[in-house]
N, C-alpha and C positions, 0 to 999 in steps of 0.2 A: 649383432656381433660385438665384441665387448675388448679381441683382441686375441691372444695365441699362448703356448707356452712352447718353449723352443727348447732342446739338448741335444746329444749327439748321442749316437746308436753308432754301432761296427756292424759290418755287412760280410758275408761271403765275397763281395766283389768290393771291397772297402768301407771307409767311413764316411756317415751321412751325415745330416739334419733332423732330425724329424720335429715336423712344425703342426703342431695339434690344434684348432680352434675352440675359443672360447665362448661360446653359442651364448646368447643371453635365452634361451630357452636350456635345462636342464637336460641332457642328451645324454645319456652313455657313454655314446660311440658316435663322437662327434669325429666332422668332417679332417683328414688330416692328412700330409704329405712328407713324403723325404724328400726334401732339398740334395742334388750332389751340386756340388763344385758352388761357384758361385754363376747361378743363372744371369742372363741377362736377355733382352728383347730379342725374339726369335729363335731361342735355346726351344731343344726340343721338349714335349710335356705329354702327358699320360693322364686322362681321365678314365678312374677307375672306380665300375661298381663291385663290391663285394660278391663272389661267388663260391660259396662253400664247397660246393660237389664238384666244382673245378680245379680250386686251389688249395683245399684240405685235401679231400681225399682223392684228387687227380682222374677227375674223371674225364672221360674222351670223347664226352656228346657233347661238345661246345669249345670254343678255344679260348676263355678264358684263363687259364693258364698260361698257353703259350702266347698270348698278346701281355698279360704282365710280367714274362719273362723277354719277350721283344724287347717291349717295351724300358726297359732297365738296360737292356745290352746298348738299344741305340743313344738313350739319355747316356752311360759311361762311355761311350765312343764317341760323344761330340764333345766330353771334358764336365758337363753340366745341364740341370735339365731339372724336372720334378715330376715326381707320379702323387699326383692327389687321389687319397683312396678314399671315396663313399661309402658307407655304411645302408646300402641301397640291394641288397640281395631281393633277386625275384623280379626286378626290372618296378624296385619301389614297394612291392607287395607284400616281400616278406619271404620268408623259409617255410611256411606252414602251404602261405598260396603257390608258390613254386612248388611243391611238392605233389600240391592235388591236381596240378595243371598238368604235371609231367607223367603222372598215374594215370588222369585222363589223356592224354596224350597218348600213352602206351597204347592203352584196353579200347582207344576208339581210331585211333591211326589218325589225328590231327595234331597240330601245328600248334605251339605252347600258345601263339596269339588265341586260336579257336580255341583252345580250351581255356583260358582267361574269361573270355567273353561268354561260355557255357559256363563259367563257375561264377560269372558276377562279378571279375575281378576288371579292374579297368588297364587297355595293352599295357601301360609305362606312365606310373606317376613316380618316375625320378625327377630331381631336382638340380642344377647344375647351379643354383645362384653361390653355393658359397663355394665353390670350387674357382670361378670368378672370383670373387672376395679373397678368398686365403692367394689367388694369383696375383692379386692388386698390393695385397699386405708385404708379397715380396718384390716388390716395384716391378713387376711384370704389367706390359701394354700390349706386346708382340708375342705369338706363341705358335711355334709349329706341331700341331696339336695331332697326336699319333693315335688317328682313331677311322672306323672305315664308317662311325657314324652321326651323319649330318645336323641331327640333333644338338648333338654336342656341340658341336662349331657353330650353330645358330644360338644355341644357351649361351654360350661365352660371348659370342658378338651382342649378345643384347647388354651382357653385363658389361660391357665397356672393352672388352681383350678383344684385339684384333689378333684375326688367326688365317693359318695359311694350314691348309688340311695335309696328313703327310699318311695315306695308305700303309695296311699291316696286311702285308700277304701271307695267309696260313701255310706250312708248305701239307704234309701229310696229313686228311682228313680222314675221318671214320663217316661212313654213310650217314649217319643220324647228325655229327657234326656239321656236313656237307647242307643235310635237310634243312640243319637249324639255321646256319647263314642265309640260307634260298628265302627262306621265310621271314627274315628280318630284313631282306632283302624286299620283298612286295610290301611288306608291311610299310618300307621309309625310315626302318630302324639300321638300313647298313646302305653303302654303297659297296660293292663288293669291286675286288680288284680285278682288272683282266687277264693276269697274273695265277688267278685262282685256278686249281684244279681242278679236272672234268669229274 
């Protein structure tokens, strides 16, 4: 990590931050966040991986969408907050392997983990250390980290942010949606809320 390059963006729901890292590895689509307000210790935060078929073209097998649109509603309703977005589509894998998993998935009635592990692909090699890092860079120690999975909250505790877990209750699921939670759910990829719809 070599350091950031920081400006201001204008939003639908106002004007941000946006705080890009500067990877000492040559990245693309390095790790990056919008900053609202001026954070401080315990302000709420958003670890976000990239999902194209949720948040391009709105798809309703997953709630990615509606978790980084929570997500944003609750960071501008406490005054300040961050959503760090990862460049992590696929749960690490990719858009090629997400694609063949969900195809298999389709045509064989399993669960994207199962069909990961019948394509070879391994459950979740995301990474959460510089999401850590770019939280340190903005003198963040404390963080109520707006996520239903525990993963995250163990990635961050290692890298030094002490965090206080703050559940995202989906309201209106779609059956396949509903599947995919249940699934991340056995897997240790979620703790779902009790809150959750039947």
């Amino acid at each position: 990590m070599t350091g950031s390059v920081v400006h201001q963006l204008e939003g639908a729901d106002g004007a941000f931050r946006a705080v890009v890292l500067e990877a000492e590895a040559d990245l693309a689509n390095p790790p990056c966040a919008a900053v609202y307000g001026e954070p401080s210790d315990g302000c709420p935060v958003r670890v976000h991986s990239r999902c194209l078929y949720g948040e391009v073209f709105e798809s309703t097998d997953c709630d990615c969408l509606w978790q980084l649109r929570e997500s944003r509603r609750i960071i501008r309703e406490h005054g300040s907050g961050v959503l760090v977005y990862l460049d992590q589509e696929g749960r690490g894998a990719g858009l090629v392997a997400k694609a063949k998993g969900l195809q298999l998935s389709q045509k064989e009635d399993l669960d994207t983990f199962a069909s990961y592990a019948a394509l070879g692909y391994k459950a979740d090699t995301r990474s959460y250390e510089d999401a850590a890092a770019l939280l340190k860079q903005l003198g963040l120690g404390k963080v109520t980290l707006l996520t239903n999975n525990p993963a995250k909250v163990y990635a961050l505790e290692v890298g030094g942010i002490e965090v206080e877990m703050q559940q995202l209750v989906p309201p209106d699921l779609t059956d396949t949606a509903l599947k995919y939670l249940v699934a991340k759910e056995i897997h240790g990829h979620a703790i779902l809320p009790n809150k959750l719809p039947a």
